[in-house]
Chimera marker file (.cmm) of the C-alpha trace (Angstrom):
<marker_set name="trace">
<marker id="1" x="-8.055" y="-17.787" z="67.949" r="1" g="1" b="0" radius="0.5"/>
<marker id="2" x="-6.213" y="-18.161" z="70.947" r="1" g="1" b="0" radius="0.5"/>
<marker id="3" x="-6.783" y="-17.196" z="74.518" r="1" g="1" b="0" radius="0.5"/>
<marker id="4" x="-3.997" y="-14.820" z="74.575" r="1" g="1" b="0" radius="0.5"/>
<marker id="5" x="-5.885" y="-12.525" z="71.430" r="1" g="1" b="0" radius="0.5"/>
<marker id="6" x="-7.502" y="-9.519" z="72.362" r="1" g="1" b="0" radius="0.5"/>
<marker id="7" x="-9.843" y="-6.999" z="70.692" r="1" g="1" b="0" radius="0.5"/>
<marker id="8" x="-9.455" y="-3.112" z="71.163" r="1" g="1" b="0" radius="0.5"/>
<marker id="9" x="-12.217" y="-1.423" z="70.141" r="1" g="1" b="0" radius="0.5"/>
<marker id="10" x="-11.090" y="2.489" z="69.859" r="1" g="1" b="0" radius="0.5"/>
<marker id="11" x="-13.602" y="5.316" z="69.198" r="1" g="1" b="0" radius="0.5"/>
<marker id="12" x="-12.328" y="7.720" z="67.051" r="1" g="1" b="0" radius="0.5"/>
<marker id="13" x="-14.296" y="10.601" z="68.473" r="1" g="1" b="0" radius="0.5"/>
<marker id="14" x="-12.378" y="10.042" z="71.643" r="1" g="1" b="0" radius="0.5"/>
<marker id="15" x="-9.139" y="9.908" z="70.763" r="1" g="1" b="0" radius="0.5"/>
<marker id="16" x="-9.768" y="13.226" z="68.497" r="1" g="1" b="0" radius="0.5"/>
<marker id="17" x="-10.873" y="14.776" z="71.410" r="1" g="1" b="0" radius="0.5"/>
<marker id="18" x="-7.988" y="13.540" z="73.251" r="1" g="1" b="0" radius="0.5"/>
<marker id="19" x="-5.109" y="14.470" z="70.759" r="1" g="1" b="0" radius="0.5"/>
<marker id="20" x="-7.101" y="17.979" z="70.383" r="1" g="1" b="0" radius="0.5"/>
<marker id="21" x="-7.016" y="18.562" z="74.613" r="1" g="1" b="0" radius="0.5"/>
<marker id="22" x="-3.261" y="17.368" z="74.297" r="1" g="1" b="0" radius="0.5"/>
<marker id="23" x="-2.145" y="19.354" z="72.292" r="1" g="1" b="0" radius="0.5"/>
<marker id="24" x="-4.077" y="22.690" z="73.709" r="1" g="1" b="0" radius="0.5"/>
<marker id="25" x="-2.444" y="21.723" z="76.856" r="1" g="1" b="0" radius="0.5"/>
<marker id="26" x="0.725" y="22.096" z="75.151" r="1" g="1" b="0" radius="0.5"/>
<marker id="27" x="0.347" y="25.563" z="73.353" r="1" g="1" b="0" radius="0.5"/>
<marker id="28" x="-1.106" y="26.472" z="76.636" r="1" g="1" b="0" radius="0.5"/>
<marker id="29" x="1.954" y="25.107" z="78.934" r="1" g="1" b="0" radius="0.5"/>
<marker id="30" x="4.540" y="26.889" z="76.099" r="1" g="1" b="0" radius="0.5"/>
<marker id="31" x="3.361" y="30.541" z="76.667" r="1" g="1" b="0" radius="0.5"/>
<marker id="32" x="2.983" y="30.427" z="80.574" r="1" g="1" b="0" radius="0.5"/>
<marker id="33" x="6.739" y="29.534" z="80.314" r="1" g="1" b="0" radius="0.5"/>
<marker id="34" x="6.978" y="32.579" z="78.007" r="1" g="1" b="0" radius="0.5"/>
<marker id="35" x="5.665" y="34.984" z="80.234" r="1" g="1" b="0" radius="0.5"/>
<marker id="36" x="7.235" y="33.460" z="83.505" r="1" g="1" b="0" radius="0.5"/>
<marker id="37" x="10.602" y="33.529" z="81.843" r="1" g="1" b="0" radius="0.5"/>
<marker id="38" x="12.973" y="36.063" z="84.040" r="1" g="1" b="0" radius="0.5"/>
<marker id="39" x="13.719" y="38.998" z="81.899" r="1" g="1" b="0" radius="0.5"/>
<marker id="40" x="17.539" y="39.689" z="80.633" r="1" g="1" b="0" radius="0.5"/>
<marker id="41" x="19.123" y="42.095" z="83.034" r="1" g="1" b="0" radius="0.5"/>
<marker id="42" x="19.721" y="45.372" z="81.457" r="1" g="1" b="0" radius="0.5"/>
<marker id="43" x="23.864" y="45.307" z="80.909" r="1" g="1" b="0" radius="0.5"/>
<marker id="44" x="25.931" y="48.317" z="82.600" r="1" g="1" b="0" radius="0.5"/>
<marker id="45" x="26.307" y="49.728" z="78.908" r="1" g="1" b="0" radius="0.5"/>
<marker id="46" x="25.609" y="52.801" z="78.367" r="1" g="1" b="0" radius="0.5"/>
<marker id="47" x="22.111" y="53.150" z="75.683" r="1" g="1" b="0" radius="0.5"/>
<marker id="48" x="22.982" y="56.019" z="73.207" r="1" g="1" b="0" radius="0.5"/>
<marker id="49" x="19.813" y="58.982" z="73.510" r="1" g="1" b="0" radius="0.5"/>
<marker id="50" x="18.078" y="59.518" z="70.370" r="1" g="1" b="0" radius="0.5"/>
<marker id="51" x="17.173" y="63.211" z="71.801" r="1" g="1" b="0" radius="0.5"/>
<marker id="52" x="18.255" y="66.191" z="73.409" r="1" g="1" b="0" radius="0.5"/>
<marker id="53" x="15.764" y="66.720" z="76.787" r="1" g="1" b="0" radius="0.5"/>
<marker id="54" x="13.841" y="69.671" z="75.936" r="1" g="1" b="0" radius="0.5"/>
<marker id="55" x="10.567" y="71.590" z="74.279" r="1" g="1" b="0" radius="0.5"/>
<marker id="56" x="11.120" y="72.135" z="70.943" r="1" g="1" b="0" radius="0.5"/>
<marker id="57" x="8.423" y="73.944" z="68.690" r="1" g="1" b="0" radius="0.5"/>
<marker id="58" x="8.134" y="74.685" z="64.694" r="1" g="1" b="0" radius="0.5"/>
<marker id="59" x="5.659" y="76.765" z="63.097" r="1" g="1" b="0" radius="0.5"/>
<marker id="60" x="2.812" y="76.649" z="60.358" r="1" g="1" b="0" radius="0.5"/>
<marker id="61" x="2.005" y="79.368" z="58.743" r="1" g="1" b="0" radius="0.5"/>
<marker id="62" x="-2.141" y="79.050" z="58.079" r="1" g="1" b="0" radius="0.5"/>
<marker id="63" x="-3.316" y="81.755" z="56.072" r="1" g="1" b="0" radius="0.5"/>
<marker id="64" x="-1.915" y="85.028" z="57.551" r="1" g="1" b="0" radius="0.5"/>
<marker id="65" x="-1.710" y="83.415" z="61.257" r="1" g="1" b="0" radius="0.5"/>
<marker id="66" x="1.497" y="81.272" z="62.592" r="1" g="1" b="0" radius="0.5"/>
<marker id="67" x="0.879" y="78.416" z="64.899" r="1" g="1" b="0" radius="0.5"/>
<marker id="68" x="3.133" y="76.604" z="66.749" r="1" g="1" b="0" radius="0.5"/>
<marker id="69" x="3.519" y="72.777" z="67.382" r="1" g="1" b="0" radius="0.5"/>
<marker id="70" x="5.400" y="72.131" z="70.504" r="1" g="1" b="0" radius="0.5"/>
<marker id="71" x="7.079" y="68.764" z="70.995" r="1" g="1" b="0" radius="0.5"/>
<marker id="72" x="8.199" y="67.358" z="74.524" r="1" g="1" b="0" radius="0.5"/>
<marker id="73" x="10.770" y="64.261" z="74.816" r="1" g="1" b="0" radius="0.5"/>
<marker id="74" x="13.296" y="63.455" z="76.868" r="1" g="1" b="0" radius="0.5"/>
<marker id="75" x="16.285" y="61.167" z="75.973" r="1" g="1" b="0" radius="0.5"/>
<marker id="76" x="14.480" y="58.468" z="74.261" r="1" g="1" b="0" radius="0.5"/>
<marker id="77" x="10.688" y="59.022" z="74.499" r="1" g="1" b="0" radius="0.5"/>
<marker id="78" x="8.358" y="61.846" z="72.634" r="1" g="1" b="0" radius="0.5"/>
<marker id="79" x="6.277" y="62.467" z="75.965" r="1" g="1" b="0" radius="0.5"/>
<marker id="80" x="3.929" y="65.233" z="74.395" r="1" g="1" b="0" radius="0.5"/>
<marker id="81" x="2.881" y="67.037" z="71.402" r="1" g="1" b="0" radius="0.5"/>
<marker id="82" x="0.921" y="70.037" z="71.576" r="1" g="1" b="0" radius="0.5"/>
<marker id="83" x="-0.697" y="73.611" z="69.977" r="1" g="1" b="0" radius="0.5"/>
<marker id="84" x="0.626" y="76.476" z="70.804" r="1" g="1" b="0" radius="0.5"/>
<marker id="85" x="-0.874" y="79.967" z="70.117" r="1" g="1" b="0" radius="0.5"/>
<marker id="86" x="-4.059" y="78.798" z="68.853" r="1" g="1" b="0" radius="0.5"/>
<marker id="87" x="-6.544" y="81.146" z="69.548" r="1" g="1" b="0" radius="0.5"/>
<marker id="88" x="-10.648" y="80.988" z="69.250" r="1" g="1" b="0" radius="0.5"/>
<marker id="89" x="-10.920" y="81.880" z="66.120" r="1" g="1" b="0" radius="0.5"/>
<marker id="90" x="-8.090" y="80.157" z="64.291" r="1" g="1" b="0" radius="0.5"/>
<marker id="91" x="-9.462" y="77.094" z="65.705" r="1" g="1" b="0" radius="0.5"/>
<marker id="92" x="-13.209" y="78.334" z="64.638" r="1" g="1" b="0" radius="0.5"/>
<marker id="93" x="-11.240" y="78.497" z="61.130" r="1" g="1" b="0" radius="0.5"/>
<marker id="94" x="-9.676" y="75.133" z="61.023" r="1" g="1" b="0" radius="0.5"/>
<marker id="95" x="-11.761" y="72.893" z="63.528" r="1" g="1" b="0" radius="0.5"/>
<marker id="96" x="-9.813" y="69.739" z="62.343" r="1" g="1" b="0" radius="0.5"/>
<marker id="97" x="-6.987" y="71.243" z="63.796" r="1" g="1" b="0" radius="0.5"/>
<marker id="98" x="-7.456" y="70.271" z="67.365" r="1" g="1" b="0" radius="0.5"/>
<marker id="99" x="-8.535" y="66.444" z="66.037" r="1" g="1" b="0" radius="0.5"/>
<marker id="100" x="-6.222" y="65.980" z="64.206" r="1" g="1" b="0" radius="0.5"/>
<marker id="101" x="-3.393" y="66.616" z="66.517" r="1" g="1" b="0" radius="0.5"/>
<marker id="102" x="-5.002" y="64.905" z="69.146" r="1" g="1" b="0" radius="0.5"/>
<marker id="103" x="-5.332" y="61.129" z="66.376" r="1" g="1" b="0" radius="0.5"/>
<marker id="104" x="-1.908" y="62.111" z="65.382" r="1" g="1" b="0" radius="0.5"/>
<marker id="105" x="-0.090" y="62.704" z="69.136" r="1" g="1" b="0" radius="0.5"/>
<marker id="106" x="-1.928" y="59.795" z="70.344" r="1" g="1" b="0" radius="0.5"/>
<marker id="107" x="-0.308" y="57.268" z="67.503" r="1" g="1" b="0" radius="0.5"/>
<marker id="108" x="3.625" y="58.953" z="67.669" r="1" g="1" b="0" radius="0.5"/>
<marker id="109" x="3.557" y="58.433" z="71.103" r="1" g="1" b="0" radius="0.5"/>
<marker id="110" x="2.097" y="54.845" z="71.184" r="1" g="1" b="0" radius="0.5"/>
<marker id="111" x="4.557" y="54.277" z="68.505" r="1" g="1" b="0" radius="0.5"/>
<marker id="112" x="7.643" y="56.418" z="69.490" r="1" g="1" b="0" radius="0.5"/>
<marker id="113" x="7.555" y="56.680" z="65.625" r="1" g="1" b="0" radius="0.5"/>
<marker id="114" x="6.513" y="58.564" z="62.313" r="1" g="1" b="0" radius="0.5"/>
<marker id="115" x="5.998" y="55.831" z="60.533" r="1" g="1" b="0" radius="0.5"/>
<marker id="116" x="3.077" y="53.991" z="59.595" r="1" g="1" b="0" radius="0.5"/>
<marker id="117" x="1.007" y="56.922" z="60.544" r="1" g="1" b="0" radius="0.5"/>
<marker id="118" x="-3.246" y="56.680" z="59.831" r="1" g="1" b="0" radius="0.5"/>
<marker id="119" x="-5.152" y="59.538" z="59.608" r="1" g="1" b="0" radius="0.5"/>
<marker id="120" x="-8.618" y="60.130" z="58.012" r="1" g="1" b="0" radius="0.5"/>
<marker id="121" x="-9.168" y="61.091" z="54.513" r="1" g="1" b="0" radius="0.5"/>
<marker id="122" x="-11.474" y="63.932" z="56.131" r="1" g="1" b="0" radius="0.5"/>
<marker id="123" x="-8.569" y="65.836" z="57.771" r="1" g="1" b="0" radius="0.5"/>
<marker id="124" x="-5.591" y="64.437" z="55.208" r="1" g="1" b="0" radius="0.5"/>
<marker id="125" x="-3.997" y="67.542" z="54.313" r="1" g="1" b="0" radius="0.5"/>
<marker id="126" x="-4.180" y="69.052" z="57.969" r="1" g="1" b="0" radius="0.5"/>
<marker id="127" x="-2.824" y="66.146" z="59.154" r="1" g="1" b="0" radius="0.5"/>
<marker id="128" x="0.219" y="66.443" z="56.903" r="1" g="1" b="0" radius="0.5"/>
<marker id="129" x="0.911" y="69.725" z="58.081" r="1" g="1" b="0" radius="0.5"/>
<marker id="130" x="1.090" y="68.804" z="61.547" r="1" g="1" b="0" radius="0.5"/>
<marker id="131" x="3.312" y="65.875" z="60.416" r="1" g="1" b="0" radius="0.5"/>
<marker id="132" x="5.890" y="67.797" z="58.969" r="1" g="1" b="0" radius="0.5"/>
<marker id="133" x="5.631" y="70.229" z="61.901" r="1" g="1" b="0" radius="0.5"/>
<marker id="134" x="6.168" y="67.987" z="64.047" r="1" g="1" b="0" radius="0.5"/>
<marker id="135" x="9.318" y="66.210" z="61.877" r="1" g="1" b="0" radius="0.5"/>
<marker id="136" x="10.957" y="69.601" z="62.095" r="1" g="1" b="0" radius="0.5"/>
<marker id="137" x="10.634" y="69.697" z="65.710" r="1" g="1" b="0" radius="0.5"/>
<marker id="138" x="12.092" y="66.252" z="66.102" r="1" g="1" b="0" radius="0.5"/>
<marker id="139" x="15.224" y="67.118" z="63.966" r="1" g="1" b="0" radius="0.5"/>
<marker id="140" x="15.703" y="70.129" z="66.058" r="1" g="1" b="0" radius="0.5"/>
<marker id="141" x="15.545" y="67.571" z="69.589" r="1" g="1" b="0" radius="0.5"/>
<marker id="142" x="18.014" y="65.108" z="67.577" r="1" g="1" b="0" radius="0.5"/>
<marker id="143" x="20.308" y="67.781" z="66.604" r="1" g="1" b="0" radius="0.5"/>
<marker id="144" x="21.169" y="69.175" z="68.927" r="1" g="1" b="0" radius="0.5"/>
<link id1="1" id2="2" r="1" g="1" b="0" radius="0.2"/>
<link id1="2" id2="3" r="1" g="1" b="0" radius="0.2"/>
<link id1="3" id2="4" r="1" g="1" b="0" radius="0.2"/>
<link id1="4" id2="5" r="1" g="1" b="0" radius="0.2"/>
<link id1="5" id2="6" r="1" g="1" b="0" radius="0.2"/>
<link id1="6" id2="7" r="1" g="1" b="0" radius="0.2"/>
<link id1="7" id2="8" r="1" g="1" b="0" radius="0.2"/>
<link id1="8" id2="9" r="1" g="1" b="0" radius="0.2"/>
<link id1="9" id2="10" r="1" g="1" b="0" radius="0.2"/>
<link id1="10" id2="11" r="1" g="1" b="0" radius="0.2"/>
<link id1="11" id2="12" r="1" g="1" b="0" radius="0.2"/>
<link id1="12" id2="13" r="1" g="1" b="0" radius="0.2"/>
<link id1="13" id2="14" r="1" g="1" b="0" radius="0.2"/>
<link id1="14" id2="15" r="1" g="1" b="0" radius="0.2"/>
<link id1="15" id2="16" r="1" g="1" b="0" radius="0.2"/>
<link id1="16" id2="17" r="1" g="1" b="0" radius="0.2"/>
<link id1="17" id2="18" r="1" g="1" b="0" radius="0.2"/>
<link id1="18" id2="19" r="1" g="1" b="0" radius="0.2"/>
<link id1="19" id2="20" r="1" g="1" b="0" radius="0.2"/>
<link id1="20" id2="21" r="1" g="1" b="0" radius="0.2"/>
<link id1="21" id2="22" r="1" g="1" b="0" radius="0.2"/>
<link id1="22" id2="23" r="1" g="1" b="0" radius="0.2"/>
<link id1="23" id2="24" r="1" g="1" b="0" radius="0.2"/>
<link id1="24" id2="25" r="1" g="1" b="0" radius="0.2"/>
<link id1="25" id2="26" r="1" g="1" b="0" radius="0.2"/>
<link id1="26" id2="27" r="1" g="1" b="0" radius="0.2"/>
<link id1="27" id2="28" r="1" g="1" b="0" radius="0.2"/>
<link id1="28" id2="29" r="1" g="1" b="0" radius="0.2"/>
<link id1="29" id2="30" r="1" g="1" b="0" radius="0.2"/>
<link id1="30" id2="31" r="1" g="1" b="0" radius="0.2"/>
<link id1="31" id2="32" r="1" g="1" b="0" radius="0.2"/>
<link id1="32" id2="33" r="1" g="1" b="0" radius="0.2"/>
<link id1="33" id2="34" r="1" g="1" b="0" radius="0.2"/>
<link id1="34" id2="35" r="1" g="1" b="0" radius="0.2"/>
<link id1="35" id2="36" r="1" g="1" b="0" radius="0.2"/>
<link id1="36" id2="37" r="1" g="1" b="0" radius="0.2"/>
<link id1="37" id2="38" r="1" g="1" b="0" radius="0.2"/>
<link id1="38" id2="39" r="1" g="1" b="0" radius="0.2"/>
<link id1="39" id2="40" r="1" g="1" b="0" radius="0.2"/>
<link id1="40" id2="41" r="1" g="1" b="0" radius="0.2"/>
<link id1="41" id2="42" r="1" g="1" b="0" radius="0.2"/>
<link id1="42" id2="43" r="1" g="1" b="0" radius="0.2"/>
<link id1="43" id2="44" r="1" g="1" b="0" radius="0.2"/>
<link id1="44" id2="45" r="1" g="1" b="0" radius="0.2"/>
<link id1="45" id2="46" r="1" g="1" b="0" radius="0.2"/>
<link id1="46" id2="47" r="1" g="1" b="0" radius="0.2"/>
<link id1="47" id2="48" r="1" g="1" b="0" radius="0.2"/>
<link id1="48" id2="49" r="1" g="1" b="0" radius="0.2"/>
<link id1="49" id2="50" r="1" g="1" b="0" radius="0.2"/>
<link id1="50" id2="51" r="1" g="1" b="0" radius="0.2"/>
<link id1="51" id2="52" r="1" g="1" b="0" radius="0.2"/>
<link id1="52" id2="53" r="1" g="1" b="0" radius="0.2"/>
<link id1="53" id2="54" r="1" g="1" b="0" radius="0.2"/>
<link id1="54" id2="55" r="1" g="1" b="0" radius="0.2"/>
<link id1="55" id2="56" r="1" g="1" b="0" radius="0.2"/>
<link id1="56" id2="57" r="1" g="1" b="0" radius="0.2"/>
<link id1="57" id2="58" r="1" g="1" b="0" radius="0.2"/>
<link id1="58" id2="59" r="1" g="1" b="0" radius="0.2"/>
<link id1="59" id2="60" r="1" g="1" b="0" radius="0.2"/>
<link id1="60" id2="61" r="1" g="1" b="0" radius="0.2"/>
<link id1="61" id2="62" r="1" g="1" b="0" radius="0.2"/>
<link id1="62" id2="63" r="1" g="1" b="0" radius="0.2"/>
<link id1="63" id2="64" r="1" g="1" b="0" radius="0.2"/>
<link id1="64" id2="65" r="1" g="1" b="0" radius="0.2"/>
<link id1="65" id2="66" r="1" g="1" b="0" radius="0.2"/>
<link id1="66" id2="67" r="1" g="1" b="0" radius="0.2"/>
<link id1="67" id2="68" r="1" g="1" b="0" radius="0.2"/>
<link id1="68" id2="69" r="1" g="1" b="0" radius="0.2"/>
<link id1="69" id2="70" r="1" g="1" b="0" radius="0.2"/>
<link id1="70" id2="71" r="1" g="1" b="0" radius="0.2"/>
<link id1="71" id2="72" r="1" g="1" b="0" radius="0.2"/>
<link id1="72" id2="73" r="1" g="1" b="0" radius="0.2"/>
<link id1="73" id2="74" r="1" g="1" b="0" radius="0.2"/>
<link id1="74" id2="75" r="1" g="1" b="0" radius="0.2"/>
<link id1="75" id2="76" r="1" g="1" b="0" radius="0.2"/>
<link id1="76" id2="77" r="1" g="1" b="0" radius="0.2"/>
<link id1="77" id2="78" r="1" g="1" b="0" radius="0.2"/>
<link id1="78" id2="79" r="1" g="1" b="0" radius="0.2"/>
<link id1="79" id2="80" r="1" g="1" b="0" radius="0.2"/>
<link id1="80" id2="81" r="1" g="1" b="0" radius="0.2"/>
<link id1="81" id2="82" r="1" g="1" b="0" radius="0.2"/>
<link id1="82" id2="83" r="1" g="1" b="0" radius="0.2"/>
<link id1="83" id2="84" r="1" g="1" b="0" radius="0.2"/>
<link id1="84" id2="85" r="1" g="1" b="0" radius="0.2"/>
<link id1="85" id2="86" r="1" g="1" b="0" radius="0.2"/>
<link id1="86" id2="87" r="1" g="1" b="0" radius="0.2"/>
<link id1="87" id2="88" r="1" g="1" b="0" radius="0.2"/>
<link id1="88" id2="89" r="1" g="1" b="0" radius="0.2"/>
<link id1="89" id2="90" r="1" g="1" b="0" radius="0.2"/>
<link id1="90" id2="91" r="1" g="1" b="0" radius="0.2"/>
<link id1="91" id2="92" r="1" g="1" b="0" radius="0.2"/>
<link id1="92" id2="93" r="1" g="1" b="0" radius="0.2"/>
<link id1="93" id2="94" r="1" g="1" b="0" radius="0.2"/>
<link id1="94" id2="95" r="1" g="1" b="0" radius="0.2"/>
<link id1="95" id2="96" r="1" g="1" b="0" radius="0.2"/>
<link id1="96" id2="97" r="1" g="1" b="0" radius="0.2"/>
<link id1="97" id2="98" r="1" g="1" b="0" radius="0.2"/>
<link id1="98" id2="99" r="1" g="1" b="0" radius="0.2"/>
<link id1="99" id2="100" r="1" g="1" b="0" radius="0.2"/>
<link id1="100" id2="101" r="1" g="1" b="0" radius="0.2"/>
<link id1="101" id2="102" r="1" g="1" b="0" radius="0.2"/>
<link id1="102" id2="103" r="1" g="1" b="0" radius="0.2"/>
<link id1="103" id2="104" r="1" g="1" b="0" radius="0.2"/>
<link id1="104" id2="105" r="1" g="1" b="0" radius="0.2"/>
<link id1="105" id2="106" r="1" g="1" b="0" radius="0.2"/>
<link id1="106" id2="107" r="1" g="1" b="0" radius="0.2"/>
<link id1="107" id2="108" r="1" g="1" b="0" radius="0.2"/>
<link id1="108" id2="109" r="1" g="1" b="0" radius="0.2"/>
<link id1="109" id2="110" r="1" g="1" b="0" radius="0.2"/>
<link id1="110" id2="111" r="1" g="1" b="0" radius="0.2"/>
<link id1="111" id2="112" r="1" g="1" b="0" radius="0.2"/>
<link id1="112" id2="113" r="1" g="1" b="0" radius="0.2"/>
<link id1="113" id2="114" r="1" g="1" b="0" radius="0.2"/>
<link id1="114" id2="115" r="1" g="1" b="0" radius="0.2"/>
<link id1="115" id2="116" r="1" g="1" b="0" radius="0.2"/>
<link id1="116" id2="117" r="1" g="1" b="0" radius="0.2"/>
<link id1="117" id2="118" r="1" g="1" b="0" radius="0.2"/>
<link id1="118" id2="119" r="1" g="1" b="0" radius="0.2"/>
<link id1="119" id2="120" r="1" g="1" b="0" radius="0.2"/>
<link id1="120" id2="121" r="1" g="1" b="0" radius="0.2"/>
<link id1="121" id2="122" r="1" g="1" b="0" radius="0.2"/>
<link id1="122" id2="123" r="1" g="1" b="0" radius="0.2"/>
<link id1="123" id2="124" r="1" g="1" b="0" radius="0.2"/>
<link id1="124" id2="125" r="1" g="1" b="0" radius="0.2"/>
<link id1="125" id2="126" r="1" g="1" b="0" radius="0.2"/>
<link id1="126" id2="127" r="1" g="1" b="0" radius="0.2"/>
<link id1="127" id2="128" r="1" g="1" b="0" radius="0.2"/>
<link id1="128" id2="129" r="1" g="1" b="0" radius="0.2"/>
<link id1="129" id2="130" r="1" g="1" b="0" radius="0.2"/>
<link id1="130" id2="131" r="1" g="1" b="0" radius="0.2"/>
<link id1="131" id2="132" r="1" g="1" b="0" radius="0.2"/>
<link id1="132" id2="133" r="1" g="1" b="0" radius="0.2"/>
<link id1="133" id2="134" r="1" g="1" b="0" radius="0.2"/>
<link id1="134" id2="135" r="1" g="1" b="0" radius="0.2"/>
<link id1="135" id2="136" r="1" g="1" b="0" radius="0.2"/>
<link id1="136" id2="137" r="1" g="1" b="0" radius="0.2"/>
<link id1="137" id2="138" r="1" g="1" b="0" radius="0.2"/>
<link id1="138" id2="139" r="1" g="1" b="0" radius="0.2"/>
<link id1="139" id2="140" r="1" g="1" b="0" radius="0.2"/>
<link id1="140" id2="141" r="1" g="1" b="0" radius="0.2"/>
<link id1="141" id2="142" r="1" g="1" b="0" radius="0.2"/>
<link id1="142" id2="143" r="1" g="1" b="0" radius="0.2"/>
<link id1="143" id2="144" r="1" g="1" b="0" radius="0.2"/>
</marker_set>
């Protein structure tokens, strides 16, 4: 051997750990400059509404009572959908009313959507009631 020969001596362990931290680093450094990254400015063009402003309402017809589902949006959003004329003892009838609406409301608006809609087996058929209640109102808000 000569004088100029050297011997590394690596340790694997280390330089796994090493690669691993590098490339953590990485990931990590690629979605700060995600979410720093200056939003596009909204062009002067003009977004077409997907609804008429309003209230809109359609009604179910439960046994011999009608009920009323009420639907608020403005020109892009649902904001609110709601029971109207439901009195003590309709909703003493049909308690899954009330729960139903509430799961249902609380997915449309999260999702500014009907579909992919969940709803429990318990309350299935109530739920798709509301549902196509609640379409009707929609094409009434789109129509007009």
């Amino acid at each position: 051997m000569s004088a100029k020969t050297k011997i590394i001596v690596l340790h694997m362990k280390r330089i796994i750990f090493t690669a691993v931290c590098i490339a953590l680093i990485l990931i990590l450094a690629v979605l700060i400059a995600v979410l720093i990254k200056p939003k596009d400015k909204i062009s002067n063009e003009t977004v077409p509404t997907m609804y008429v402003p309003g209230v809109y309402t359609s009604s179910v017809k439960i046994s011999d009572a009608a009920l009323d589902v009420q639907v608020v949006v403005d020109e892009n959003n649902i904001n609110s959908i709601s029971l109207v004329n439901l009195d003590a003892s309709m909703e003493t009838m049909y308690p899954l009313l009330r729960p139903a609406l509430s799961d249902l409301e609380s997915q449309i608006i999260a999702e500014q959507s009907l579909s992919g809609l969940t709803y429990s087996q318990n309350n299935q058929y109530t739920s798709i009631v509301l549902l196509n209640a609640i379409k009707d109102a929609l094409e009434k808000a789109a129509s007009e």
